[in-house]
N, C-alpha and C positions, 0 to 999 in steps of 0.2 A: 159393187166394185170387185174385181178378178183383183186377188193376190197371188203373188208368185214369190217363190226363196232363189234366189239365185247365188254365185259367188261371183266373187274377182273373176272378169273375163268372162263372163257368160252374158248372152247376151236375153234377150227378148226380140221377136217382130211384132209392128204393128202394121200389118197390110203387106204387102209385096216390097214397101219402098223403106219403112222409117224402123230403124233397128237402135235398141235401146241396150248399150253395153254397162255393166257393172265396173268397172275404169279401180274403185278403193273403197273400202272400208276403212273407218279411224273411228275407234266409242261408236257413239251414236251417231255419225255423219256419214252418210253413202255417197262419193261421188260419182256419176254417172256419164255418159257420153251418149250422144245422140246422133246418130246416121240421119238426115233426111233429106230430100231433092231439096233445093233453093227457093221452089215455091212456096213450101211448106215453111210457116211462120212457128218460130218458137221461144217461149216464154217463160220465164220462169212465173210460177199464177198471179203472185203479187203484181208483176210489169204488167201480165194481161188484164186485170183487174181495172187499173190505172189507165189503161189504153181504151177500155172501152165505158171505162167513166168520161174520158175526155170527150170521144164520141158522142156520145150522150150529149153531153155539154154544150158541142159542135151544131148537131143537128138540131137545139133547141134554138139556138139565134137567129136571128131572123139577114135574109139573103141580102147583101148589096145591091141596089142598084147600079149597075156601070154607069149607067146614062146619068140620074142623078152625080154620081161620084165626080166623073167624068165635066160636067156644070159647075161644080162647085169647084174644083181644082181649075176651071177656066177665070170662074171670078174671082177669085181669092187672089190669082198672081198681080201684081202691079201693073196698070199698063202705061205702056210709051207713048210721050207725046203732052 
């Protein structure tokens, strides 16, 4: 892990695009600001944590059938007549 000391207003880069500003100190609390393009997803770890737990989750279930689905929502409805 790279540490760095920075102050209020100083920044960091990570790569060409995503710049990491020091925004406040207060005690033990730094808060920070983050420059990145749009594509670029950001999370605080905890959120990302949770996102690819879900994931996880996601990919173990097993697929729908449309067709089946699709059969069953035909007989289930009432019919006329």
């Amino acid at each position: 892990m790279l540490v760095l000391t920075r102050k209020v207003d100083q920044s960091i880069m990570i790569g060409d695009n995503i710049r990491i500003v020091v925004v406040d100190v207060r005690g033990d609390q730094v808060k920070i600001g983050i420059d990145a393009p749009r594509d670029v997803m950001v999370h605080r770890h905890e959120v990302y944590e949770d996102i690819q737990a879900e994931n996880q989750r996601a990919a173990l279930k097993r697929q729908i059938d449309l067709g089946v689905l699709e059969r069953t929502i035909r007989e289930s409805k009432p019919r006329k007549g």
